[in-house]
N, C-alpha and C positions, 0 to 999 in steps of 0.2 A: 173388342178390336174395332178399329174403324171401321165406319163403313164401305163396302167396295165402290168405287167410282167408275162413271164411265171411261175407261178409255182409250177409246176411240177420237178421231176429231170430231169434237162438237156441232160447228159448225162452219161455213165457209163464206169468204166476203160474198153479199147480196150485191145481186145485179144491178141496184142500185146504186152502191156502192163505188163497183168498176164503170158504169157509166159517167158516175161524176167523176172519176178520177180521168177516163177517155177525154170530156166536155172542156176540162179546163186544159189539159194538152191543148187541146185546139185551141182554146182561148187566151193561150199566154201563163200557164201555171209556173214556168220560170221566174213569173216575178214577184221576188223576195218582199218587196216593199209591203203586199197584203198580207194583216194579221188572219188567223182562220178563224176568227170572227167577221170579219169582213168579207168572207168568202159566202155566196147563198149554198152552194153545197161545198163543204171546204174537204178537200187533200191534201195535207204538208206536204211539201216537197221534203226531201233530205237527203240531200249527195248522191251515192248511187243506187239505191232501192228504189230511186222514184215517187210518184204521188203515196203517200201513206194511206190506206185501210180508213178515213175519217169522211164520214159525210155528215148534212145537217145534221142527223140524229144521232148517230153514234161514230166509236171511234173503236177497232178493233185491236184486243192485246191478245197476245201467245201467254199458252203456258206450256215448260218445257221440264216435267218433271219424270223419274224415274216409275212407273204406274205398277209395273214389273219386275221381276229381278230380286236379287239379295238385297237392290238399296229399297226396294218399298216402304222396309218397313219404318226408315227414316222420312224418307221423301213423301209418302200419303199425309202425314200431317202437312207439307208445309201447299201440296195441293188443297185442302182443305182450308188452312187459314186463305188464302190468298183468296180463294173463291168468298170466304165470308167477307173478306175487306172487297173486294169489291160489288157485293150483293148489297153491301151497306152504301157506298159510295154510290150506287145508282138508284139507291130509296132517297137518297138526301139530294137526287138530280141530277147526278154526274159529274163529269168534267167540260167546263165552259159550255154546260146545256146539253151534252150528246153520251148516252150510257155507253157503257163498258161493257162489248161483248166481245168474249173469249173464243180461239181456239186453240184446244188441247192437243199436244203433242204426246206420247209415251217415249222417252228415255233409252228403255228396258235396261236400263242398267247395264249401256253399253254404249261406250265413247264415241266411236264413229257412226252411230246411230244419235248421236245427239248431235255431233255435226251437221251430219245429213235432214233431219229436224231442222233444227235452226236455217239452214237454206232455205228451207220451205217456208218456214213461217216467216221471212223476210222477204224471201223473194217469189215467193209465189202468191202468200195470202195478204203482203205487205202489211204486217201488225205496226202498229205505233210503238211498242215496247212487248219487250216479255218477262215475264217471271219466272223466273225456274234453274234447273241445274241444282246440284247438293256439291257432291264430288268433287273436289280442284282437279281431277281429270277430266270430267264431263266439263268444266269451267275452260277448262285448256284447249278441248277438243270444239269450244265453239266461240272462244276469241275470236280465232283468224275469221270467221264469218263476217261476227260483228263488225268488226273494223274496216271488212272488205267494204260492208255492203251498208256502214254508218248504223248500226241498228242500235237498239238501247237495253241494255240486260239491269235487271235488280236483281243480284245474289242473294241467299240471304245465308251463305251456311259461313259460321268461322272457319276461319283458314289460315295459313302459314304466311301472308303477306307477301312481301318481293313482289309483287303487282301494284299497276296502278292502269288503267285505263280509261281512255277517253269517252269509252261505250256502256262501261259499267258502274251500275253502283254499289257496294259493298254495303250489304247493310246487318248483316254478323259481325264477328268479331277479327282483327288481325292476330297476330304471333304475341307483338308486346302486350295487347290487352287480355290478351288468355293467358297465352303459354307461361310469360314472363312474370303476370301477377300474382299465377296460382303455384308458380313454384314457391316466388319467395315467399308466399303467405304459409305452404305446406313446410319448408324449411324452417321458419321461424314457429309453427306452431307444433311441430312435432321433432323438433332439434333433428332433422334428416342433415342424414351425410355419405347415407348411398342409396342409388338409383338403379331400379331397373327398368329399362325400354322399351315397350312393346307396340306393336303397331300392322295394320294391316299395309300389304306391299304395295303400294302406289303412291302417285308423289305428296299430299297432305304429309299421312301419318311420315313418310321417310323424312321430309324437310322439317315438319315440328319436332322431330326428333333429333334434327341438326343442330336445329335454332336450343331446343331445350339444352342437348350435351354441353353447348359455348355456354349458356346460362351458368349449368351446375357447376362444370369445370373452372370457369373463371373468373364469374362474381360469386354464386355461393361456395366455392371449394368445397364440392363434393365431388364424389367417387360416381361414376356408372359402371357398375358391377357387371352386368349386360345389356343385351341389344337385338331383339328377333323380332321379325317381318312373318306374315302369314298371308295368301293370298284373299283377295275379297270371296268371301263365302264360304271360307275356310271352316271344319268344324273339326277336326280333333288335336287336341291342345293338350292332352295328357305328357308329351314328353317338356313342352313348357314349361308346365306345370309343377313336374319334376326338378327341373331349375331353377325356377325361383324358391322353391323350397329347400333346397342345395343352399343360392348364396343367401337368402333370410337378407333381403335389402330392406332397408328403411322406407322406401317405398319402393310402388313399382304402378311406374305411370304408362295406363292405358291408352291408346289410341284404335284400338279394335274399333270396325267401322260398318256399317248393317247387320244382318243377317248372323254374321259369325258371333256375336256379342251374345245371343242367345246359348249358344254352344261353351261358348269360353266363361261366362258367370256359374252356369250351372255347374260345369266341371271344375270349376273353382272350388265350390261350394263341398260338393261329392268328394274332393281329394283334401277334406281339412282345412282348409284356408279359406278364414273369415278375416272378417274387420277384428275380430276379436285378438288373432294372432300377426293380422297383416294390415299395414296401412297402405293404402289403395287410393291414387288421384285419376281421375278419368277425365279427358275435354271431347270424348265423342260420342257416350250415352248421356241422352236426354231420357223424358219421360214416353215420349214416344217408344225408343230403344226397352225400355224398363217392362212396357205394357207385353213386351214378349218376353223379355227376361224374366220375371218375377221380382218383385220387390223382396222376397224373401232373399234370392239368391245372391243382392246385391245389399241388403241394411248396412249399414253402417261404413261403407268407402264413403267417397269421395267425390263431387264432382264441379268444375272448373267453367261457368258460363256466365253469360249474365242477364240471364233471364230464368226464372223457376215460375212454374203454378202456382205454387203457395203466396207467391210476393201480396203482401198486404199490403195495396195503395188501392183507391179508387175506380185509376184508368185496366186494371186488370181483372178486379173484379168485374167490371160490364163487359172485358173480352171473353174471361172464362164464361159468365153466363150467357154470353150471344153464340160463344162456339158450343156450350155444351145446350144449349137449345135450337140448335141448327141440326150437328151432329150426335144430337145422343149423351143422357147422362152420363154413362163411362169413359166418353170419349176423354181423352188427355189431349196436355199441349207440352211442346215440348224447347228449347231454345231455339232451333233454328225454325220450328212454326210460327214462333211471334213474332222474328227479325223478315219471318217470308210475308207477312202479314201489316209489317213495316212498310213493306214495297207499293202496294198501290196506291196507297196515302202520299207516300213520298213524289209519287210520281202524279199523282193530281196535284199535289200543290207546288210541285214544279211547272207543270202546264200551265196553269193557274197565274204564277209567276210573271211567266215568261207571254203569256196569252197567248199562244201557241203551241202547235203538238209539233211544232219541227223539231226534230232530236237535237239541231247544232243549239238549238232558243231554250231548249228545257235544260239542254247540259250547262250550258252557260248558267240559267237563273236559280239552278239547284244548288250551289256552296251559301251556308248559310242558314236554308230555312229549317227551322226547328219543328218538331214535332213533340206540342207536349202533352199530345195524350195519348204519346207510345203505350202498352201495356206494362214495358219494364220503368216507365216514371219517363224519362226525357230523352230524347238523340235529337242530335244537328247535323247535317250533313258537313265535311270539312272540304275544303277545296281538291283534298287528294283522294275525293269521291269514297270515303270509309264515315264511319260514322261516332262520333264523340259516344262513350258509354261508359258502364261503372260494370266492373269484375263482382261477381257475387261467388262465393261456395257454397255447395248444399250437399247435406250430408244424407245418404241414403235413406229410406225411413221405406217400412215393410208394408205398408200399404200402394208403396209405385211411387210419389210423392219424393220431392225433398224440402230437408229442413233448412232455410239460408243459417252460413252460422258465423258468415266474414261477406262483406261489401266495402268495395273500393270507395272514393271519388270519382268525380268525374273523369275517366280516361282521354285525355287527345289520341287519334290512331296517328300512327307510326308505320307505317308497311314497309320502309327500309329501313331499321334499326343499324346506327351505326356498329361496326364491330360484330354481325349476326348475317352477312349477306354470302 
């Protein structure tokens, strides 16, 4: 399993720090005209959060991830990556000369608690940007902050789209480049023609399952045979169970989401129903998800991402080897770790861009820049702040692992699909 992490906040802006950001109050830090390279101890200014967390030497980021809870056991990896991308970022010297130091927030795997987080970490310890959130409710519950208070969030989990913000960056996947590539890939590779829904009760699983039903029903003509909701952390699925064995659907597309994924494979597995007798597509176990389930209990489904461990290119084997010699041979990665892992990359070389850490100067210079030593091969950032990528499927394999066995091309993101809204 992973390693346990601290957390608690790590650490807090130095006195330093708040000093310089007091020093240039006094001395005129309204004015826009200086880069923070021109500054001897610089603070961005940025709308209403005031001077940012940045002096000569460093430059302070949050992190806002689930530490506790039913979602841990998704969210510890992409804590994880994110810490590796930036431990690497501040051996190669940082950002514009000043390293990257983190404070950690805990989640717990509870929405108004990441609200209340994210205040903090804006408004109290003034970070330059944050990493964090899984959940498109933890995502929801800490918009209205962002926007309030100008902050700058890197997402990294696939989601159901219908957003666009000014504050964030999307760098998973939307609706069209999951939801919509992996059905019609599942539809044409296994002639489906009926569907069944499943999904944990909160708004992700509910809307991709919006977005999926217009899919089946009106570009592929297919059937949804059913449609059941469980709440997060849910664990007995036995009467489910028993329905999808009732209507024997051609598929039955998962959206089960932390914790309960452990519950729901195994009793798959215990009540007869394998890949052998059921075709099975999932977009919310990763390998992470798997390292509690067993790879056993899961061989031979499905799953809809676009990123796997196994991907044979170059820029992924030096990620697997730097994570798993950071965190431990065992450790896994999983999609939404490498798209978390995406983020502080993106967000140096938006700074980078823009020479400046003022969030209005990095949002601005961020449509555009590419990143190609992603570990899934390439992403660009697109001006509606999601990120160009290629749909991969992997098929379960009993080791934890998957096998890729379909890749797209390059996806443009889409997050208002006409006809899906």
């Amino acid at each position: 399993m992973h390693r346990s992490l601290n957390r608690e906040r790590l650490t807090t802006v130095s006195v330093a720090a708040l000093l310089s950001i007091l020093q240039l109050g006094m001395t005129g830090c309204k004015d826009s005209s200086k880069s923070v390279g021109e500054s001897q101890a610089s603070a961005a200014t940025s709308g209403g959060t005031g001077g940012l967390a940045v002096t000569e030497k460093e430059v302070v980021v949050g992190q806002l991830h689930s530490a506790t809870g039913t979602m841990a056991i998704s969210e510890t990896g992409s804590i994880e990556a994110e810490r590796l991308a930036i431990e690497q970022i501040n051996d190669m010297g940082g950002i514009l000369g000043r390293k990257m130091r983190i404070i950690q927030e805990d989640g717990a795997s509870d929405w108004p608690t990441f609200a209340e987080k994210a205040k903090l970490l804006l408004e109290a310890d003034h970070v330059a940007s944050v990493f964090g959130c899984w959940t498109s409710a933890s995502r929801k519950a800490v918009l209205p902050v962002f926007e309030k208070d100008n902050g700058l969030l890197y997402y990294p989990t696939f989601y159901e789209g219908l957003e666009q913000s000014k504050n964030v960056f999307y760098t998973g996947q939307e609706a069209t480049q999951q939801i919509l590539a992996g059905l019609d890939w599942i539809q044409k590779e296994k002639n489906a023609k009926t569907f069944y829904l499943i999904g944990s009760d909160y708004i992700w699983p509910r809307t991709s399952n919006k977005i999926a039903r217009k899919h089946i029903e009106n570009v592929l003509h297919g059937t949804v045979v059913g449609e059941e909701y469980y709440p997060l952390g849910y664990t007995q699925f036995g009467s489910l169970i028993n329905k999808i064995k009732a209507q024997k659907p051609d598929v039955v597309y998962a959206i089960v989401v932390g914790g309960s994924n452990v519950s729901f494979y195994k009793q798959l597995k215990a009540a007869g129903v394998t890949a052998e007798n059921q075709t099975l597509l999932t977009i919310s176990v990763t390998e992470d998800e798997m390292l509690g389930i067993g790879g056993e209990n899961m061989v031979g489904y499905y799953a809809a991402m676009k990123y796997f461990q196994s991907l044979d290119n170059e820029n992924n084997k030096k990620f697997v080897a730097a994570f798993k010699a950071k965190y431990g041979p065992n450790s896994v990665i999983g999609d939404v770790s490498q798209a978390a892992y995406l983020g502080p990359w993106l967000y140096k070389l938006g700074v980078e861009k823009a020479q400046s850490f003022d969030v209005d100067k990095v949002v601005a210079a961020s449509p555009g820049i590419e990143l190609t030593t992603a570990p899934e091969g390439y992403v660009k950032i697109h001006p509606n702040h999601h990120l160009w990528s290629k749909l991969r499927v992997g098929l379960a394999q009993a080791d934890g692992q998957f096998k890729v066995v379909y890749e797209s091309g390059l996806l443009e993101p889409n997050p208002f699909p006409k006809g899906y809204q």
